[in-house]
N, C-alpha and C positions, 0 to 999 in steps of 0.2 A: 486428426493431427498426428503427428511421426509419435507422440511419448503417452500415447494411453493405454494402449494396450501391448496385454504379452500374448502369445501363444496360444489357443484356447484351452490346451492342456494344463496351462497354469495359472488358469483365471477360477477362481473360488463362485463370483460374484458375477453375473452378466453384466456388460457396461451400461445396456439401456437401461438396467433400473438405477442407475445412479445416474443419469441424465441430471445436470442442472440444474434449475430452477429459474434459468433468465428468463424464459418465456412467458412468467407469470406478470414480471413488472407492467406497475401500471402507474399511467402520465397523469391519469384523474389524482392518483393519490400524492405523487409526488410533487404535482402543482400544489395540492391543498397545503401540504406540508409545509413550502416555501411561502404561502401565501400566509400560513400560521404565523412562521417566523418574521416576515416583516412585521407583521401586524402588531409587533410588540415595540414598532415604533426606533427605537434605538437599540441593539445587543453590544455595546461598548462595551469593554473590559472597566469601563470607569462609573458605566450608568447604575441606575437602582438595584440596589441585592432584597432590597424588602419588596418592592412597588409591585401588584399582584397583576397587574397589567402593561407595563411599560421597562423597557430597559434587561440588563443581564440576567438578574437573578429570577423574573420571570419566567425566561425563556430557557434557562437551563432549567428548570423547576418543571416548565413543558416537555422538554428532553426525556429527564429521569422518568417521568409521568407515562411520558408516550413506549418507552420500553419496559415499563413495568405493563401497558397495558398486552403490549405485543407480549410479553410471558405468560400472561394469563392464556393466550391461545394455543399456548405450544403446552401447558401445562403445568405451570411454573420451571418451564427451561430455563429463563434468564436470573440471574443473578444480578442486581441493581446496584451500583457504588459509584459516588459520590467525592472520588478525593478531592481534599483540598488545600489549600496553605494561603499565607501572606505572601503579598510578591512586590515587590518596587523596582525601578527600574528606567532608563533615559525618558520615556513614554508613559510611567506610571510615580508623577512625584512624590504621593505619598502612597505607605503602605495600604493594601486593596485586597479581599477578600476573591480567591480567584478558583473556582469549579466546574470539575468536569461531571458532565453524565456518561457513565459509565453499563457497558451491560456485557454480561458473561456468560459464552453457552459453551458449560466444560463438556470436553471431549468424554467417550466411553472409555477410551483404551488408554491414552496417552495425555492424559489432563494437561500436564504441563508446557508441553507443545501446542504454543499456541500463533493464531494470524488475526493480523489487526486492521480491523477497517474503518475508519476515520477520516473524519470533515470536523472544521472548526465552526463553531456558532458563534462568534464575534463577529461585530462588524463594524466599520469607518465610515467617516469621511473624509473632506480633504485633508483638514488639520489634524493628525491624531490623537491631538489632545483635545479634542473639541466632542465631549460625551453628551449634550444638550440638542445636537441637533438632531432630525431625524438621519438614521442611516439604512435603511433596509435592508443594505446588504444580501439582494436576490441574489446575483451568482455569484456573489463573495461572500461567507460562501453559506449562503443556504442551499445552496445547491449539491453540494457534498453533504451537509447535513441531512439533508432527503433522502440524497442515495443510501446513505450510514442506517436509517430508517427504514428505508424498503428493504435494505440488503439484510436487515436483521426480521424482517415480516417473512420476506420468504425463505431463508433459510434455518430458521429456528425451526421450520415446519418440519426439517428433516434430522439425524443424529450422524455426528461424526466422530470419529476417533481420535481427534484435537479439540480444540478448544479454539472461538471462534470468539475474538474479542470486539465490539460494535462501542466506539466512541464519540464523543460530542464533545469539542474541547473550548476552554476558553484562552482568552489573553494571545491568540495568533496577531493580529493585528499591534498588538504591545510589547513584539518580542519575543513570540513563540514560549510563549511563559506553560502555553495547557500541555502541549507536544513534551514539553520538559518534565512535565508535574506526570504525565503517564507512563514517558519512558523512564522514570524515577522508583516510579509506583512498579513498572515489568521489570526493574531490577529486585527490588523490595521482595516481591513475591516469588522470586526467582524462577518467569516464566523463562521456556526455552521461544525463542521470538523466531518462529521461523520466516513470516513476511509480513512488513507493515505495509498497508495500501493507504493512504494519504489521497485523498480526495479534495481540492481547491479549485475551485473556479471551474465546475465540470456543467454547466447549462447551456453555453451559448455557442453559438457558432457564425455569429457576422464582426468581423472588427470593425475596429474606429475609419478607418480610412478606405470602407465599403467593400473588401474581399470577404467571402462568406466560404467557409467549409466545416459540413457537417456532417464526413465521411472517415475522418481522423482523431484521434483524441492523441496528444504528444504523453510518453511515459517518462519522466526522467530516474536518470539512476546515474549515482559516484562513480568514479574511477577508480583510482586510488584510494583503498577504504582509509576513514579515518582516524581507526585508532593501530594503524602500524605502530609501532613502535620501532627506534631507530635499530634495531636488527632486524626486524623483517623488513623494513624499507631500504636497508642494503640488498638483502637477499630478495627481493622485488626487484630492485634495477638488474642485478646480475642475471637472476633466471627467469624473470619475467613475471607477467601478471598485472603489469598497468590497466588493462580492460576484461579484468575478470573478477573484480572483487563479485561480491554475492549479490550485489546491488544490482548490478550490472545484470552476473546473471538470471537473478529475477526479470529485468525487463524482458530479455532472451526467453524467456518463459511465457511469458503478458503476451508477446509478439504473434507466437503462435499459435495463441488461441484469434488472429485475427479470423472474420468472419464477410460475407459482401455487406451488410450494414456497418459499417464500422474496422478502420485498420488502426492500428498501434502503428505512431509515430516516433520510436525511438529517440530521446535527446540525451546522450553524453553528456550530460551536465547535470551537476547536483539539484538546479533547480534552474530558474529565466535569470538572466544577464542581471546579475546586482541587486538581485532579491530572492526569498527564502520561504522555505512552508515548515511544518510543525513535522516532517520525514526526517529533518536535521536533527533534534535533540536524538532522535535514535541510531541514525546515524555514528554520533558522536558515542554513544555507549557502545557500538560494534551491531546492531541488529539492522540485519538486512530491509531497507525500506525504499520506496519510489514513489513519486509522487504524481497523480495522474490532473492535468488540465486539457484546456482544451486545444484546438487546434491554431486558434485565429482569438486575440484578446483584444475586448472592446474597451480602448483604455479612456472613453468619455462617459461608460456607465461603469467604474470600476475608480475604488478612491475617490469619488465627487460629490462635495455640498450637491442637492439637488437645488436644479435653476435652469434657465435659460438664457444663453448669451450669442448673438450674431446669428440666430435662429436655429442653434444648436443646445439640444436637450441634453443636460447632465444627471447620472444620479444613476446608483445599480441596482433599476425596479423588476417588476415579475413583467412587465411589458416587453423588455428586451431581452427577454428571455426566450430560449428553445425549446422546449419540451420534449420532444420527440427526441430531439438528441441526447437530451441527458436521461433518458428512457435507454438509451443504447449505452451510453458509460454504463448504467448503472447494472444492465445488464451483462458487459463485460466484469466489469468490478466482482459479481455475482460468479459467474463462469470462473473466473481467478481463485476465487476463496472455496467457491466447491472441490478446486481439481487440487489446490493447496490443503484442504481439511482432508480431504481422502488419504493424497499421498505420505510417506514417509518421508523422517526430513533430509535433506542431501547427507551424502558420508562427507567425508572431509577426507579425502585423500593423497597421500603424499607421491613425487616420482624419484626411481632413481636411474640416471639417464648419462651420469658425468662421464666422460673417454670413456664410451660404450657404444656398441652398436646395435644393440639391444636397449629397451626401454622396460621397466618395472613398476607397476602401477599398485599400491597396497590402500588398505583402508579397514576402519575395522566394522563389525554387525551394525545397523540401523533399527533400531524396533519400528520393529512392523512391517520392514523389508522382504519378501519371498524372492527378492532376484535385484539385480544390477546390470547395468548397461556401459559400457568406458564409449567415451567419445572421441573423437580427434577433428583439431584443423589446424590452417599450417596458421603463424603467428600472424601475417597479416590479413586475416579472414575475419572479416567483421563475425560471423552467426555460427553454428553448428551446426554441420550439416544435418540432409536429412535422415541417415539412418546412422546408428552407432556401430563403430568397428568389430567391437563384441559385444551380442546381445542377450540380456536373460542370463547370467550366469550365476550361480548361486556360495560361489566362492568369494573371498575377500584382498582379492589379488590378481591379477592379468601380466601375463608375459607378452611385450611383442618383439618379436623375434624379428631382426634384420631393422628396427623403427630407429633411426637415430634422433633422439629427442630434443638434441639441438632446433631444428628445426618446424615442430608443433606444439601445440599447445593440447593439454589432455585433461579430459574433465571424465566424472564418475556420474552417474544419476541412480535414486534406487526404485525400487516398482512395490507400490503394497499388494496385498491380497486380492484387489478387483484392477489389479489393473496400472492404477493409475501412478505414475511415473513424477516423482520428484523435481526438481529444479537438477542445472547439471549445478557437481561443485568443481571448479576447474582443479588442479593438480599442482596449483603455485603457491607460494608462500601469500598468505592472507585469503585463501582460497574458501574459508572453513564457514559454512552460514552459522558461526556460533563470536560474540566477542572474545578478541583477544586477548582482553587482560579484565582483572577485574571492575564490573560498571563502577 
């Protein structure tokens, strides 16, 4: 792809040995895992926090257990935590006992730079207040939960220069209550959040109304970040920047690691038409996040009392389920967070372009950076192209001479020591993959 590599002269690191680790996933494991998590019968944010075999506090108990076991292999890589709090809410009448499992594999270089990979372990029916019946919740979302598991099996086997956060959350189904409680917890801690990846409904690929594709997985990402504030939301309309918040450019990033198993589906939207995954509360703090489903949603095994009615089966089991497919999410997911843990994080770069005919691009040092790249395309240009205007330069600033800036849009990207090539950060107000005001 166009942003892995520099020069060979300025490559420390050969890129085949930092090859990946998608190729390792495996469907045996990530069935079992799913097959785990129904088996605990109901994961309601409302069901048993004692019950050693049924309901919530089970299965997040299974969670914590199963990433403590994954540390043991890597050597005690993982760091195990548990936050938690009281939560109530439209969906949660009385106050509720609500925890995530949590696992942490600090980076060598840059601990506090960290990427988040995350699926919720809650699950529904059709009432959502109804915690009694069974809900399995197979590819809502156990299926992200799986992946959040394999992705922490195979990449804990390797060490990175960030920090590589692997979650299980609860109360998505309630309100996005766990998504809130972690992005609460990476303010707390005062991670630098370079990309959350949000995983929801990543197993299937036949919908309700019989079209099947299992060649796509949709990424969504914001427009307009959400923590402008009314002066950079002036200075957004005036100079632009409606489709380049950090979100955005993340997905721009997810896209081009497409592969022939599997393409990114781009969706401008912060999530599906009138509903929401656990990528919002972080959103809302300013950290760049997307949320990956699938292509085709089967909305008769998704949200449903299990039953049968007019000789149509309801209920979201391991039956209608893909395997193979979510073998491929989970190995893009994988491919994401590898070439995300190697790189440095975007600069944040400002332009100065006003009654000029000349264009001035600054920004300041990146740790970890040996070189940078300026992009360009003209404003109505959905992607970046594929090669950068200036590439490899190890300065903190670009002249272009004769560019009048009216007319483009200009983004920065920066390259670590092997290679590997940042997210671009566009050049516009809200452009910075960092919040803009305090969480």
């Amino acid at each position: 792809m166009r942003r892995l590599a520099l020069p060979l002269a300025l490559i420390a690191t050969p890129l085949v040995a930092q090859t990946a680790p998608d190729t390792q996933v495996s469907q045996t494991r990530l069935k079992a895992d799913v097959e785990r998590m129904v088996a605990f019968g109901t994961r309601h944010t409302l069901s048993s926090q004692t019950d050693p075999k049924r309901g919530i506090g089970a299965a997040v108990d299974w969670g914590a257990a199963s990433f403590r076991a994954i540390g043991k292999q890597c050597g005690g890589c993982l760091i195990v935590v548990l936050p938690e709090r009281m939560v109530q809410g439209d969906r949660i009448p009385t106050p509720v006992r609500l925890r995530n499992a949590v696992a942490i594999q600090r980076g060598t270089e840059r601990p506090n730079e960290v990427v988040i990979i995350q699926g919720h372990i809650d699950s529904r029916v059709s009432d959502p207040l109804d915690f009694m019946k069974d809900a399995p919740g197979a590819n809502d979302d156990a299926s992200g939960s799986a992946l959040v598991l394999e992705a922490a099996r195979l990449l804990s086997q390797r060490t990175y220069p960030v920090t590589i956060v692997y979650a299980l959350l609860s109360g998505e189904e309630q309100g996005l209550f766990g998504g809130r409680l972690l992005a609460e917890y990476a303010a707390e801690q005062g991670w630098q959040v370079k990309a959350v990846l949000n995983n929801d409904i990543v197993g299937g690929s036949h919908g309700s109304d019989g079209v099947s594709d299992d060649k796509h997985v949709r990424v969504f990402s914001e427009g307009p970040r959400f923590d402008l504030d009314p002066a950079l939301r002036a200075a957004q309309r005036r100079d632009g920047g409606e489709n380049d918040s950090p979100s955005r450019n993340l997905s721009r990033f997810i896209a081009e690691l497409d592969d022939t198993a599997l393409t990114v589906r781009p969706i401008w939207r912060t999530d599906r038409m009138g509903r929401g995954g656990d990528q919002i509360p972080f959103l809302e703090k300013g950290y760049p996040a997307v949320r990956f489903s699938v292509a085709i949603e089967d909305y008769d095994h998704q949200h449903q009392d299990l039953r049968t009615e007019g000789g149509v089966t309801y209920g979201d089991t391991v039956e209608e389920m893909d395997f193979p497919y979510l073998a491929k999410v989970t190995a893009l997911n994988i491919r994401v967070a590898d070439r995300l843990a190697r790189a440095p994080m975007p600069p944040a770069p400002t332009m100065k372009a006003a009654v000029s005919t000349d264009t001035v691009l600054e920004w300041k040092p990146v740790p970890g950076a040996i070189g940078y790249s300026i992009w360009q395309r003209r404003t109505d240009q959905a992607d970046w192209p594929a090669d950068p205007v200036i590439a490899d330069v190890v300065a903190t600033s670009a002249s272009l001479k004769g560019v009048r800036g009216d007319d483009w849009i200009f983004g920065v990207s920066a390259t670590g020591k092997d290679g590997t090539m940042s997210p671009v950060a566009s050049a516009v107000p809200g452009g910075e993959f960092a919040p803009l005001a305090k969480p």
